[in-house]
N, C-alpha and C positions, 0 to 999 in steps of 0.2 A: 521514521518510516511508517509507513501503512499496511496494513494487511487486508487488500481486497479481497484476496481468491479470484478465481479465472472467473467465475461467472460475475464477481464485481466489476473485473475489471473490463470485459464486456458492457456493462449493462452500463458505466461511466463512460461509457465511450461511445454509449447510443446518446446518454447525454448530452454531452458537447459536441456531440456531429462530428470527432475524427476517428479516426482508426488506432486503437492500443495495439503494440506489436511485444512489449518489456511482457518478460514474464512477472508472478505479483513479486513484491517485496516482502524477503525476509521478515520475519517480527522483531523488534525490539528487541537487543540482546539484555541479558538480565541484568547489566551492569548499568544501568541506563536508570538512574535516579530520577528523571522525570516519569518515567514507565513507573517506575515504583510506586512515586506519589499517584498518579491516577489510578491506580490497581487498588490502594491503601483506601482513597477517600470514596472510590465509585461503591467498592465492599461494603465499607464501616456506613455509607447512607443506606444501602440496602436491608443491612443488618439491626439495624435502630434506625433509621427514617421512620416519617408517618404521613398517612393517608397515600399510599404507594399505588392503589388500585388506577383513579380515573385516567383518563385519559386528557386530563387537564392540561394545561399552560406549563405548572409546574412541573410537574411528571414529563411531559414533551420535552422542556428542555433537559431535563434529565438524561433521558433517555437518550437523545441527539449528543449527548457528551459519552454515554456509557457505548454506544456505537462506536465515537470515534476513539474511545478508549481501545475497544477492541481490532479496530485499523492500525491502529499505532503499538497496539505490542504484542497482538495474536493471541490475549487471554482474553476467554471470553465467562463473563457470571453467567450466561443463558439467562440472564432476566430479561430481556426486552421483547422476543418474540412471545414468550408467555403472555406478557403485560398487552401487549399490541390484540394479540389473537384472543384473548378475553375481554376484550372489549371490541370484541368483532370488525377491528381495523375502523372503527365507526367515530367520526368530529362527532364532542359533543354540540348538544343541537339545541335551543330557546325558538319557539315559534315568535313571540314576540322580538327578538335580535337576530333574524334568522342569518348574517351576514356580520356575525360581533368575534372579533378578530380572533381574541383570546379563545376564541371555539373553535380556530382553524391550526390551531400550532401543533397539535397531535400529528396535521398531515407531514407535518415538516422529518417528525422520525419516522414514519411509511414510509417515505418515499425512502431515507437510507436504509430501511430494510429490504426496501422494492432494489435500491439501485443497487447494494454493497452486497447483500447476502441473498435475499428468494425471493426472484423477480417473477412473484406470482400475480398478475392480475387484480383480483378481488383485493391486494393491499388497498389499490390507491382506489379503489370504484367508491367508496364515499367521497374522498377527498375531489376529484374528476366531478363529482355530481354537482360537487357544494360549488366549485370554483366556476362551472359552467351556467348557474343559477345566478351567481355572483355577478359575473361579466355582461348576463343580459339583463340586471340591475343597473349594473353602472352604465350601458347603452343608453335605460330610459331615462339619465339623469341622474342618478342615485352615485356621488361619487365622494360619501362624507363617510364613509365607515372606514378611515383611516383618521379618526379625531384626535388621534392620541397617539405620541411618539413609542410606543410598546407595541402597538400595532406592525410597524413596519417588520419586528424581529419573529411577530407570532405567524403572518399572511405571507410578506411579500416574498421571502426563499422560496414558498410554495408555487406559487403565482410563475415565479421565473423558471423554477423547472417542472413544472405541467408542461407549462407555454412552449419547452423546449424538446421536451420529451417526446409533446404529440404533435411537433411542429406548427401552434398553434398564434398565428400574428396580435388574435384577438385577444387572447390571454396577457401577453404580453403589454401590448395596447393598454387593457383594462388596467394593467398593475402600473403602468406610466401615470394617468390620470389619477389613479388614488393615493401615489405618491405626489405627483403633483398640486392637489389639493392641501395635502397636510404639507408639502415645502411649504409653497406659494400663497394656494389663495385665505386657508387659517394663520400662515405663516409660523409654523414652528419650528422652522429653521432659521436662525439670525445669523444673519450675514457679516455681521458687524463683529460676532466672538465665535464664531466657526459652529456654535452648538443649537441645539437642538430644546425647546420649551417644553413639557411635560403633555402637555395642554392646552386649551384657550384661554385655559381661565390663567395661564402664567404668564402667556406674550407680554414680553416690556416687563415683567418685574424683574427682571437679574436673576430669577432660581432656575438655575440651571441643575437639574437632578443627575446624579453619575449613573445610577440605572439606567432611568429612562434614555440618557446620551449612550450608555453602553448597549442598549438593543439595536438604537439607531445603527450604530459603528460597526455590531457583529450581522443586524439586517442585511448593513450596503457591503459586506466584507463575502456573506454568503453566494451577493448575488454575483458580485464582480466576479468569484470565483468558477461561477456557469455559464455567463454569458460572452459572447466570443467576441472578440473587438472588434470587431465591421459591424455590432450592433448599436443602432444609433442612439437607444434608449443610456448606452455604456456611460458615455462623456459626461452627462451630468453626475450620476451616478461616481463615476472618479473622482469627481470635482469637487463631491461634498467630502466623500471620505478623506481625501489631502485636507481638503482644511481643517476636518474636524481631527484630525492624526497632527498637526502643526500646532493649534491650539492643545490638546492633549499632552505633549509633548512640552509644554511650559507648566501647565498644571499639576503635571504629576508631583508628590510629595517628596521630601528628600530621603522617607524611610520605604519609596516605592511605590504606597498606594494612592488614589487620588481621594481627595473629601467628598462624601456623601452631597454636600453644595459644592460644585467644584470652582466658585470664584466666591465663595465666603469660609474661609480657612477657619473663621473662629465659629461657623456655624456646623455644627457637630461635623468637630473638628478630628475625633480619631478613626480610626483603621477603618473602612469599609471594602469589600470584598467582590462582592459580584459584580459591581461597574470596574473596579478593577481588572477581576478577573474577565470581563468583556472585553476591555480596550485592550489588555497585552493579547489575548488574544487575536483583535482585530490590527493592532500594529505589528505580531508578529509573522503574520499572514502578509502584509504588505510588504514587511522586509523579503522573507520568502519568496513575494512573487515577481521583486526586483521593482516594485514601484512606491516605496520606500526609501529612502538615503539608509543604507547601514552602519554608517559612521554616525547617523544621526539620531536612526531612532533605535536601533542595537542594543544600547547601552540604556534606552528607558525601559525595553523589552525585560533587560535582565535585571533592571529594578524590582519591575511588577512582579516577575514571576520569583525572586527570591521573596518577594514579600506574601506572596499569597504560599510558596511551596513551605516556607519555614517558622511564621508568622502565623497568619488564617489555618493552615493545617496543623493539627496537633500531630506529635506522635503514633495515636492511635487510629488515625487516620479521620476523625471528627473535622472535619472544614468550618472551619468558624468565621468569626464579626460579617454575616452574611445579612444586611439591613432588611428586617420582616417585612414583611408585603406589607405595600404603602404606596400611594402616588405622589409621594414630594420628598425632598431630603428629609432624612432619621437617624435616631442614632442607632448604631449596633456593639452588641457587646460581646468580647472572647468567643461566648459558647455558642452565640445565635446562627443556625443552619437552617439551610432549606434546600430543596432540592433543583431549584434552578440556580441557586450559587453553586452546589456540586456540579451540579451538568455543566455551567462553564467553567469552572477550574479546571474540569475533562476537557471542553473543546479547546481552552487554551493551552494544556500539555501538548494537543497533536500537534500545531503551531510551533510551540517550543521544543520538542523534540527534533522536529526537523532540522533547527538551528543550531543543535547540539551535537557535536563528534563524542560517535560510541554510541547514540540515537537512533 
């Protein structure tokens, strides 16, 4: 379950363009072992994590987990409005990359603070600024700042709910061509094995990174999740996630999680965590939204997520073999954490709780 509060569930509702009528939902009863685990590991990273300040990539994803941590069981740490409002709701900014994705990912938790909890304004007015300067970039041609398959999970959720929020076609528009770009004309989506290349410099070698495919999987999972199906940008959009959820679905490991290479099994070969924790994520959202087979992919669901809640989490609530920042397969070891493997272990609990009686 989730816990919006009335003025969430308002403001979710300006989102999607219908009208909420349900009062919010209850939180999380205590008995509810996946609530558990997200309350244990969002904690224990706040409590010993490091470099917790920016407003980074990594912190964003963080943050966007420790949100929907608090939807899903109505505990809240109060660290995210802190972290946000001291850093003045502000993307970091490179005058030389004025438009470098990884600098846009912060908008992605404003906007769930904008839409779930305090739909103040000045949240998103950087974010609004950056995306608006963006779009009359990619007008004059400029449609390559999606070079790299991490991009889509840092930019494009943002992109589709501006776009939708302030009813905006051009917005929308703009995020079709820069996805576009990076399917099509770089081609880092292969057709041929459902996934997703890293980069240009990998098209055509077979490394397929479980990260880099898992930003891709929770990118297109966020957007499907906002955009309403009369939208025609939708259908492709479905099109990749099914295949890349079909193929996943064979790759997955027999002890749950998939390989750090996900079609070279002896290329560091053990437990990796955050492309894991992306994809249950992103297949348990699709079982949830009925466009998933749950006979089919149910059971790989409850693979990933025993492997990352019993496995990758320790007791004390440490999320571990979370592969160090890197742009290609790596190995990881027990203890390696970072804050954007916590942030999806969190977005994939809300996921998994839904799917769970007594959740």
């Amino acid at each position: 379950m989730r816990f919006l509060g009335s003025r969430g569930l308002i403001a979710a509702a300006a989102l999607a363009g219908t009208l909420v009528t349900a009062p919010a939902a209850e939180a999380a009863p205590a008995s509810c072992a996946v609530a558990d685990a997200m309350v244990s590991a969002g904690n224990y990273w706040l409590e010993h994590g490091t470099n917790l300040a920016a407003p980074d990539w990594q912190n964003a994803t963080f943050h966007v987990g420790n949100l929907a941590t608090v939807r899903t069981t109505g505990v809240s740490n109060h660290k995210t409005l802190p972290w946000a409002k001291a850093n003045g709701y502000l993307l970091q900014n490179d005058p030389k990359r004025p438009f470098f994705p990884d600098f846009e990912a912060a908008g992605e938790a404003y906007l769930d603070l904008y839409t779930y909890f305090h739909p103040d304004p000045p949240i998103l007015a950087d974010l609004r600024s950056r995306i608006s300067a963006e779009v009359a970039s990619v007008a004059q041609g400029h449609d390559d700042y999606w070079n790299y398959v991490d991009a889509l999970n840092m930019a494009m959720p943002s992109f589709a709910r501006i776009g939708l929020l302030d009813q905006d076609e051009s917005i929308l528009d703009t995020m079709q061509k820069l996805f576009h770009h990076a399917e099509k004309e770089i081609g880092l989506f292969d057709e041929a094995t459902g996934l997703w290349y890293r980069d240009a410099r990998y098209v055509g070698t077979g490394t397929f990174w479980a990260r880099g495919n898992g930003w891709a999987l929770a990118a297109l999972t966020k957007v499907l999740q906002v955009l309403p199906a009369s939208d025609p940008r939708r259908p492709e959009y479905l099109r990749v996630f099914t295949k890349m959820a079909n193929t996943l679905r064979f790759t997955q490991r027999g002890d749950g999680f998939w390989n750090s290479d996900l079609l070279r099994p002896w290329h560091y070969g053990g437990p990796e965590s955050s492309g894991t924790a992306m994809f249950t994520y992103g297949l348990a959202w699709g079982v949830n939204a009925g466009i998933l087979d749950a006979a089919r992919f149910r059971p790989v669901v409850d693979r990933g997520w025993k492997a990352l809640s019993t496995k990758a989490l320790r007791p004390d609530g440490r999320f571990g073999y979370v592969q160090p920042v890197g742009a290609a397969p790596g190995p990881a070891k027990p203890a390696d954490t970072a804050a954007y493997g916590v942030g999806a272990f969190l977005l994939t609990g809300q996921q998994v709780a839904n799917l769970t009686p007594g959740c």
